[in-house]
ZAKOLVEX-434735 format. One record per atom (N, C-alpha, C): residue number from 0; chain; x, y, z. Coordinates in steps of 0.05 Angstrom, whole numbers. Example, Ala and Ser with C-alpha at 12.3 -4.5 7.8 and 13.67 -1.06 7.14 Angstrom:
# residues 2
resi; chain; xx; yy; zz
0; A; 264; -114; 156
0; A; 246; -90; 156
0; A; 264; -66; 156
1; A; 257; -45; 142
1; A; 273; -21; 143
1; A; 258; 1; 157
This chain:
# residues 213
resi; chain; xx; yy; zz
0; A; 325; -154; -335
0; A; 314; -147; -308
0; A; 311; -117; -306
1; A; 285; -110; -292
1; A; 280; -91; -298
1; A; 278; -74; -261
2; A; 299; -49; -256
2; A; 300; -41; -228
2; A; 283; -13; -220
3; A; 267; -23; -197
3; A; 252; 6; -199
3; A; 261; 6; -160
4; A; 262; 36; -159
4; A; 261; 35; -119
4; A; 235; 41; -111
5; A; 238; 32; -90
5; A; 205; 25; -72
5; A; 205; 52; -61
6; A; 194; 75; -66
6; A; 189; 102; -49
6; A; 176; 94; -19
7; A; 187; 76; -1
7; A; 181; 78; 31
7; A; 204; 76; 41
8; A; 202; 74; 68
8; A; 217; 62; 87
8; A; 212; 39; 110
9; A; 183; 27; 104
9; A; 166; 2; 110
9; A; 185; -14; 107
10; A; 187; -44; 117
10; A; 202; -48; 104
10; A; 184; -76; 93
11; A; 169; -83; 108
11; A; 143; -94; 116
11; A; 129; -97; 87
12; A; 115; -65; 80
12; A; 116; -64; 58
12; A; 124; -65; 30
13; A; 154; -60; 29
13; A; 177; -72; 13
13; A; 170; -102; 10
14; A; 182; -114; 32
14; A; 170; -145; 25
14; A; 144; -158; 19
15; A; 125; -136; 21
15; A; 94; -148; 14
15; A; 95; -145; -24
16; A; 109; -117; -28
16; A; 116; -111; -57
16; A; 129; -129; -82
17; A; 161; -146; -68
17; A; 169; -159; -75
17; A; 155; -195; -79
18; A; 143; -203; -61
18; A; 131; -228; -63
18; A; 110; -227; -81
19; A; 90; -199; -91
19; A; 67; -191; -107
19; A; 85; -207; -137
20; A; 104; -191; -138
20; A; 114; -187; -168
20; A; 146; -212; -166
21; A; 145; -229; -152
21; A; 167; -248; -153
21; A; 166; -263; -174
22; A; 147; -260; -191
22; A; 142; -279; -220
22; A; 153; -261; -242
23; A; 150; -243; -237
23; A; 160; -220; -257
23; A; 187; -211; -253
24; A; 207; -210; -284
24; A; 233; -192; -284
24; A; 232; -165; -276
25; A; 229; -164; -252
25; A; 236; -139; -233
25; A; 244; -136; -211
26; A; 260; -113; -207
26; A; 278; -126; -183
26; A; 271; -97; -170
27; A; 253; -107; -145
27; A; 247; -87; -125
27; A; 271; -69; -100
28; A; 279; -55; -103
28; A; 295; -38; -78
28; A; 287; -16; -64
29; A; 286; -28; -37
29; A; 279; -13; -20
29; A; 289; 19; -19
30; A; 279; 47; -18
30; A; 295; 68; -23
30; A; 307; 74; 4
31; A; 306; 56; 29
31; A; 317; 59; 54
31; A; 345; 42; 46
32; A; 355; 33; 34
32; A; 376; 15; 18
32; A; 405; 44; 14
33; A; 392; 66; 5
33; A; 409; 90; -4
33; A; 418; 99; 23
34; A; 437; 107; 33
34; A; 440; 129; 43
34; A; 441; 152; 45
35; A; 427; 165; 65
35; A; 431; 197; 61
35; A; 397; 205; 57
36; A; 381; 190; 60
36; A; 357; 201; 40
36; A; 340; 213; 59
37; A; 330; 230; 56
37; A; 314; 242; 68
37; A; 281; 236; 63
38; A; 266; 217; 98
38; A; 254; 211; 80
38; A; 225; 228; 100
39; A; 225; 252; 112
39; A; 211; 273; 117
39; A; 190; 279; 93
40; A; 169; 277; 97
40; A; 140; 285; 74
40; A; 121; 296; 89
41; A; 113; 305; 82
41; A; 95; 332; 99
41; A; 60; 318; 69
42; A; 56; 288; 78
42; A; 29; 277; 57
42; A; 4; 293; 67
43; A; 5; 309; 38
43; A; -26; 331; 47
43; A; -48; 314; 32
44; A; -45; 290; 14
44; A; -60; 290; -6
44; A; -86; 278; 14
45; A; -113; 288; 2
45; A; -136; 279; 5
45; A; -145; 241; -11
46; A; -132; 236; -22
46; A; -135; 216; -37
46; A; -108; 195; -36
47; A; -113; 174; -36
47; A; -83; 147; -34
47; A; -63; 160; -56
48; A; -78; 176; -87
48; A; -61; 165; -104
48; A; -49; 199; -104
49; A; -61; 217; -89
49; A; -43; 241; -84
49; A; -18; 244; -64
50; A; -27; 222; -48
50; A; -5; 222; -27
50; A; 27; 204; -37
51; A; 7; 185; -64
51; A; 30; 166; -80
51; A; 48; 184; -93
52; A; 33; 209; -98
52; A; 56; 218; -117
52; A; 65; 248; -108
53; A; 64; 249; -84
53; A; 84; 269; -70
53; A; 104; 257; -55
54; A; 101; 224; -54
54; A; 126; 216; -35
54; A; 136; 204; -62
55; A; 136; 200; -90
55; A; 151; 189; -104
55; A; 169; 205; -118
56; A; 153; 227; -124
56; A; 166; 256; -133
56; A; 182; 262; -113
57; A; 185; 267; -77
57; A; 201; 267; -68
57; A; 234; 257; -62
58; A; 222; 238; -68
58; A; 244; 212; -74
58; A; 255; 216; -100
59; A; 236; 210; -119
59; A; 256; 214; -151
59; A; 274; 240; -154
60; A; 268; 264; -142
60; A; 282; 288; -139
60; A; 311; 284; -124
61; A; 308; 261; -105
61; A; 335; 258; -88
61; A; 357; 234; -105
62; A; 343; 223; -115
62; A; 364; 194; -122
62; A; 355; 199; -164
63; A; 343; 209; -169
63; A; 343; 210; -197
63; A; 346; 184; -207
64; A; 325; 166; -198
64; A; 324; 137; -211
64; A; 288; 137; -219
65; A; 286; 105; -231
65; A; 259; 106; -232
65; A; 258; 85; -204
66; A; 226; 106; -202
66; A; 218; 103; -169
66; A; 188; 100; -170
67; A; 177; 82; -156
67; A; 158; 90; -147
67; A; 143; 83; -118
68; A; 114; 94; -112
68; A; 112; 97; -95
68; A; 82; 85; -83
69; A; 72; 80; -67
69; A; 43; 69; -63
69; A; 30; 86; -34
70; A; 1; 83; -38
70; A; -13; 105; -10
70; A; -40; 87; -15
71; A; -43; 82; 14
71; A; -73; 67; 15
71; A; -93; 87; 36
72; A; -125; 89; 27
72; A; -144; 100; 52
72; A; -157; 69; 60
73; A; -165; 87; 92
73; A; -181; 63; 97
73; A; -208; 70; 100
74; A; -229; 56; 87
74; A; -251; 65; 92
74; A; -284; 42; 99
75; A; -289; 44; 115
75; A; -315; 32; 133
75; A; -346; 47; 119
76; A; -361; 29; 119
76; A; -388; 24; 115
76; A; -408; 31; 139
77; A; -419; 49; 138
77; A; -447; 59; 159
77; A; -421; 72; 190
78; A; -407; 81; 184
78; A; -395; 89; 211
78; A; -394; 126; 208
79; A; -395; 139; 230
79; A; -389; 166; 226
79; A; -371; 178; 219
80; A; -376; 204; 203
80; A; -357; 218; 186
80; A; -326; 218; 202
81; A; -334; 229; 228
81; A; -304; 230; 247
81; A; -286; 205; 249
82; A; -305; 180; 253
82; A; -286; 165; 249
82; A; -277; 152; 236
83; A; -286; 161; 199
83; A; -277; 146; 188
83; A; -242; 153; 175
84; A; -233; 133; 173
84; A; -199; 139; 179
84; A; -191; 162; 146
85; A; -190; 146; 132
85; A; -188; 158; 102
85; A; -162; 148; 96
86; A; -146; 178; 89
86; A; -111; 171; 80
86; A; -106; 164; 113
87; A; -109; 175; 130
87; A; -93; 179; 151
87; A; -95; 156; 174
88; A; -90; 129; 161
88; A; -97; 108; 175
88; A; -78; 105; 200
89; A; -55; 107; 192
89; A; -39; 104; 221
89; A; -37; 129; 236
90; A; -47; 161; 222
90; A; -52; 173; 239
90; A; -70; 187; 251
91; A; -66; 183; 273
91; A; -101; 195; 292
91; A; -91; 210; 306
92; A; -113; 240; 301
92; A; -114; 263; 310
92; A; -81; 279; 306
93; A; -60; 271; 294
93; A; -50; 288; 292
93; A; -20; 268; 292
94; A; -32; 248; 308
94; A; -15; 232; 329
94; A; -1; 208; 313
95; A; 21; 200; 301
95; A; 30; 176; 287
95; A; 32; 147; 311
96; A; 9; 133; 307
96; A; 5; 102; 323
96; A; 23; 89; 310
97; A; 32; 73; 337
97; A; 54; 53; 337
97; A; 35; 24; 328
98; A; 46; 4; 316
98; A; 35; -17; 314
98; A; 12; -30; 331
99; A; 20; -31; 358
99; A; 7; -43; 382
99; A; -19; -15; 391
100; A; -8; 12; 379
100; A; -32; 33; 385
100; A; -51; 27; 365
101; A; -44; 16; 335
101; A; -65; 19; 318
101; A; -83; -12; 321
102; A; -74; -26; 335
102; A; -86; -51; 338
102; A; -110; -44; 364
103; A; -108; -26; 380
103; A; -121; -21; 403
103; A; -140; 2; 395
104; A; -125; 20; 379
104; A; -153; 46; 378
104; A; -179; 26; 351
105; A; -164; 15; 321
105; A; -181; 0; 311
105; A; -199; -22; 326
106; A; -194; -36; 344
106; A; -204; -47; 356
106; A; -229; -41; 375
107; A; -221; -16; 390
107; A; -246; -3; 400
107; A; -263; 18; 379
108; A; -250; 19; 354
108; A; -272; 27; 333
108; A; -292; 12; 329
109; A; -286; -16; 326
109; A; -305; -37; 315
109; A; -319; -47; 330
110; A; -301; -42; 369
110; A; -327; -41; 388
110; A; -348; -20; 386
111; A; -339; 1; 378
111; A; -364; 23; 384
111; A; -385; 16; 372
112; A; -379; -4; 343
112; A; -399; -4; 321
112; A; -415; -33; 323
113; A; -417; -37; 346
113; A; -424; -70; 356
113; A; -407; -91; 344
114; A; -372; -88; 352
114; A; -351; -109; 345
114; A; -346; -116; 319
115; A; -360; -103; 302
115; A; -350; -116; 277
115; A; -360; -90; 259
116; A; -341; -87; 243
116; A; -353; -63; 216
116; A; -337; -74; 188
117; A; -355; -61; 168
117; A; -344; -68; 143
117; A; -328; -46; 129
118; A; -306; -54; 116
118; A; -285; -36; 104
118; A; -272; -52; 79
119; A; -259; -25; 70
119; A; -242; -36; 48
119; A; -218; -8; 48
120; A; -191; -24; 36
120; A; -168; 2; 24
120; A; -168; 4; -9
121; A; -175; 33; 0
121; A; -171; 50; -33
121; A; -140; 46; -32
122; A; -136; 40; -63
122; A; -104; 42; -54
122; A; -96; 57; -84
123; A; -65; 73; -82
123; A; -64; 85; -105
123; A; -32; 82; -106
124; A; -27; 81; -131
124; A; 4; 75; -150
124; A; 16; 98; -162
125; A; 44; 105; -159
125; A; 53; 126; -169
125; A; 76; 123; -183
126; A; 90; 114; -211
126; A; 110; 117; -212
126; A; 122; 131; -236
127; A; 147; 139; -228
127; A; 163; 159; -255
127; A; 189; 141; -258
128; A; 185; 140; -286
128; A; 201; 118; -298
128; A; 221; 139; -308
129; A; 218; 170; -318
129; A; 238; 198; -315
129; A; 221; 215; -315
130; A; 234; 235; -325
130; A; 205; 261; -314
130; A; 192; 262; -334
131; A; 186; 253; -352
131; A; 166; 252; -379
131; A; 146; 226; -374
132; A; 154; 194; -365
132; A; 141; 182; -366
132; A; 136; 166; -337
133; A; 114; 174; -332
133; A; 93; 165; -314
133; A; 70; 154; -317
134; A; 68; 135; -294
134; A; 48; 106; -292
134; A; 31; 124; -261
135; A; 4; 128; -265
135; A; -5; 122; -244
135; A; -30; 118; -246
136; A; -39; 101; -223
136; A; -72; 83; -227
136; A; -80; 80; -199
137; A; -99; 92; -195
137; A; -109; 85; -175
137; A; -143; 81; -179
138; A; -148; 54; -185
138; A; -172; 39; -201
138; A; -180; 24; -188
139; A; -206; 8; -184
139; A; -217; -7; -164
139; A; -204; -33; -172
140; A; -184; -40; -197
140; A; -174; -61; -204
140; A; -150; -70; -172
141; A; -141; -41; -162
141; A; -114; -53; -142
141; A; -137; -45; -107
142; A; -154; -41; -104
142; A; -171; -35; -82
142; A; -177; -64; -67
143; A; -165; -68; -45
143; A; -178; -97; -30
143; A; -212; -103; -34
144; A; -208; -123; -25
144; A; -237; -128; -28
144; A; -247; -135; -1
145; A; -274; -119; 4
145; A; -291; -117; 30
145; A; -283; -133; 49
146; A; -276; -123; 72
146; A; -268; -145; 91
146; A; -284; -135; 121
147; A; -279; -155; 136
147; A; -297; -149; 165
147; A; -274; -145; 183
148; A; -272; -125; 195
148; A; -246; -111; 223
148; A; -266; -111; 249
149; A; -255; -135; 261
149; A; -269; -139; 285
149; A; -252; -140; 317
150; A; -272; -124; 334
150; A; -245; -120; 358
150; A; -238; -131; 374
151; A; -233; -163; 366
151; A; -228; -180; 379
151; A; -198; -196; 361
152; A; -175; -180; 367
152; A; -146; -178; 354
152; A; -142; -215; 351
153; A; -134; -230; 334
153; A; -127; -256; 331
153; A; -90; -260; 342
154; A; -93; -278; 355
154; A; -58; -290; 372
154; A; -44; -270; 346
155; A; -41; -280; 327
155; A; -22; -271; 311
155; A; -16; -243; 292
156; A; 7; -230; 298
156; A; 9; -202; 284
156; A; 32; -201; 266
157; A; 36; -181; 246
157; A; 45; -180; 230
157; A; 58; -154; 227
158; A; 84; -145; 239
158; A; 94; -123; 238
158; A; 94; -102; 209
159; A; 79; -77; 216
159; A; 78; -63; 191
159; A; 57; -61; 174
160; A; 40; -83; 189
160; A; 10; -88; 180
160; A; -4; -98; 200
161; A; -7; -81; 226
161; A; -19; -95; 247
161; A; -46; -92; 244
162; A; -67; -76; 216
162; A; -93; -89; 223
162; A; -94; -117; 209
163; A; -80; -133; 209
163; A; -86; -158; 199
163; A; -91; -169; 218
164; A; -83; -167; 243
164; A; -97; -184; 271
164; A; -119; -182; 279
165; A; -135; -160; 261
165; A; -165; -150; 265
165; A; -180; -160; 233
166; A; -165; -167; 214
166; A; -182; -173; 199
166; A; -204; -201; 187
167; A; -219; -190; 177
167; A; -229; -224; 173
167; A; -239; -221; 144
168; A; -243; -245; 124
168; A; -250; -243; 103
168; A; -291; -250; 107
169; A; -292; -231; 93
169; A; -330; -222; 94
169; A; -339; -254; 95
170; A; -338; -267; 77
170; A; -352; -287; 60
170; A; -353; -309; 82
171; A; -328; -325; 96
171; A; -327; -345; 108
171; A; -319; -333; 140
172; A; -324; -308; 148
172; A; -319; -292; 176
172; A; -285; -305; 191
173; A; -277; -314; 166
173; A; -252; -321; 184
173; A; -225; -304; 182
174; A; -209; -303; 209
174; A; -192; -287; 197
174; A; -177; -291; 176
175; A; -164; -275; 160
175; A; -135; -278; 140
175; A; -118; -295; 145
176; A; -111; -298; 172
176; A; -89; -319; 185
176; A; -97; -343; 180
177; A; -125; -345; 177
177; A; -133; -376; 185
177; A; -150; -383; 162
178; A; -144; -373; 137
178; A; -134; -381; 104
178; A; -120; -391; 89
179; A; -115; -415; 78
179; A; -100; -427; 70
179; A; -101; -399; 42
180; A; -76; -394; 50
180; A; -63; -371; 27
180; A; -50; -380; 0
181; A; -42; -410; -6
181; A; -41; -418; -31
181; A; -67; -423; -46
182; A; -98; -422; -31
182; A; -119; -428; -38
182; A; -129; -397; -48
183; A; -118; -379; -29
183; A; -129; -350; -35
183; A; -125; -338; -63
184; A; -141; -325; -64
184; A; -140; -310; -93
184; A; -143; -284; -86
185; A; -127; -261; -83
185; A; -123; -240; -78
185; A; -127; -217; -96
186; A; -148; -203; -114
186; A; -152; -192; -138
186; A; -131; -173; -130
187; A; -131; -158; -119
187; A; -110; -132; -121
187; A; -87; -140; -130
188; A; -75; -163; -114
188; A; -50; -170; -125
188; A; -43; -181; -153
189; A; -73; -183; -171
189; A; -58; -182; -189
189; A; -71; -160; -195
190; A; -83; -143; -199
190; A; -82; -121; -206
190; A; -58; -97; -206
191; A; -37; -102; -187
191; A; -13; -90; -177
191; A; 2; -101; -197
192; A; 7; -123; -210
192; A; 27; -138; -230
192; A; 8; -136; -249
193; A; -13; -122; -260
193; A; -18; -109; -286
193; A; -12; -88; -286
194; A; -7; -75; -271
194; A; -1; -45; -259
194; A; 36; -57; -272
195; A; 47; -63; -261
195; A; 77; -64; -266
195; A; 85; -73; -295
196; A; 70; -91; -295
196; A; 76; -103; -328
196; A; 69; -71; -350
197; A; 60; -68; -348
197; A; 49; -34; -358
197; A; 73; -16; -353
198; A; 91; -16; -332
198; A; 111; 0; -329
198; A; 133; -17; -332
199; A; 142; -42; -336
199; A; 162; -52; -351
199; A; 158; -50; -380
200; A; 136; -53; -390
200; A; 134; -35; -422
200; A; 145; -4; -426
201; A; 137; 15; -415
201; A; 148; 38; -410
201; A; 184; 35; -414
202; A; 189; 24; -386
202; A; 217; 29; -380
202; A; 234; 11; -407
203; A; 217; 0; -412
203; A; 235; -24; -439
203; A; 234; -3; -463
204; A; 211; 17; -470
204; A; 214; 39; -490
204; A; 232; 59; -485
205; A; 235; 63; -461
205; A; 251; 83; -453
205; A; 282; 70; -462
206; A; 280; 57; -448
206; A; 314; 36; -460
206; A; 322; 38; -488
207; A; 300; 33; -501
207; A; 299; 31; -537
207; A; 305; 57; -540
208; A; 292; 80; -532
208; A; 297; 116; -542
208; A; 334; 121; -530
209; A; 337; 115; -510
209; A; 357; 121; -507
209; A; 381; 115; -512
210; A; 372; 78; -523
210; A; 410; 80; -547
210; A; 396; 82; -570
211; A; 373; 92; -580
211; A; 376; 105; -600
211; A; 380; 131; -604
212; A; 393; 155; -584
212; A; 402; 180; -582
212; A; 431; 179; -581
């Protein structure tokens, strides 16, 4: 079994992490699990997979384990430059939205754009298995695939991922909720467990170098 810590404090996303890769010998821990950690980041990056690897490097500097870390943009089709979100999805103008704020300002985005707009998340991977060996990918292999955010919120929400109550899948206009999810086929997610299998190789060489020193 192979242990890496989750560089957030989501916890939301912790558990979205662990169910991806529950087939696989790896055992996901939350880095909110530690005490003491400081988890203050000042994310300048312009890009998912710059922001992945200033909060992983932050983290690996405090707990000296292998860590890693994930950063998603959000980005819309035919909408204006101002509003399109980018890295800074939960934050607007400056301002960090609460779950129930990001369900209400997204919502009147997709009104502005006659109720419905098209998007997808860039998403990017960061991890240091020690300070020599590093995994990071941020490839259209782990990127969702096009979806419709419309501002008409569905009964049901999902703490930690509240635009899911705004989302819908392009193809059949229905929301995510109202998917039979053993039917779904999710490319990113496995793209994310090709991503890991790639860093349980790593960490399994690393094992081999080091009782051979």
């Amino acid at each position: 079994m192979y242990t890496l810590y989750y560089g957030t404090n989501n916890d939301a996303k912790i558990d979205f992490m662990k169910n991806i890769l529950k087939e696989l010998p790896i055992s996901i821990i939350g880095i909110n699990e530690i005490k003491g950690i400081n988890h203050n980041i000042n994310e300048t990056g312009r890009e998912p997979l710059e922001n992945a690897k200033i909060k992983a490097w932050h983290y690996y500097r405090q707990i000296n384990k292998s860590v890693f870390s994930a950063d998603s943009g959000l980005f819309f089709d035919n909408i204006e430059y101002q509003d399109q979100p980018g890295t800074n999805i939960r934050r607007i103008n400056g301002i960090r939205l609460t779950d129930d704020e990001m369900i209400k300002y997204y919502s009147k985005l997709a009104e502005k754009y006659g109720g419905e707009i098209i998007g997808y998340y860039k998403n990017g991977l960061y991890a240091i298995i020690n300070d020599e060996i590093i995994v990071e990918n941020d490839s259209d292999k782990i990127n969702s695939e096009k979806f419709i955010l419309t501002s008409k919120p569905h009964q049901k929400s999902n703490t930690g991922f509240p635009l899911d109550s705004l989302s819908k899948e392009i193809y059949s206009g229905k929301y995510y909720y109202d998917i039979d999810k053993i039917k779904y086929d999710n490319l990113a997610d496995r793209g994310f467990k090709e991503i890991f299998i790639d860093i349980m190789e790593k960490m399994k060489i690393n094992k081999i170098l080091e009782k051979a020193l």
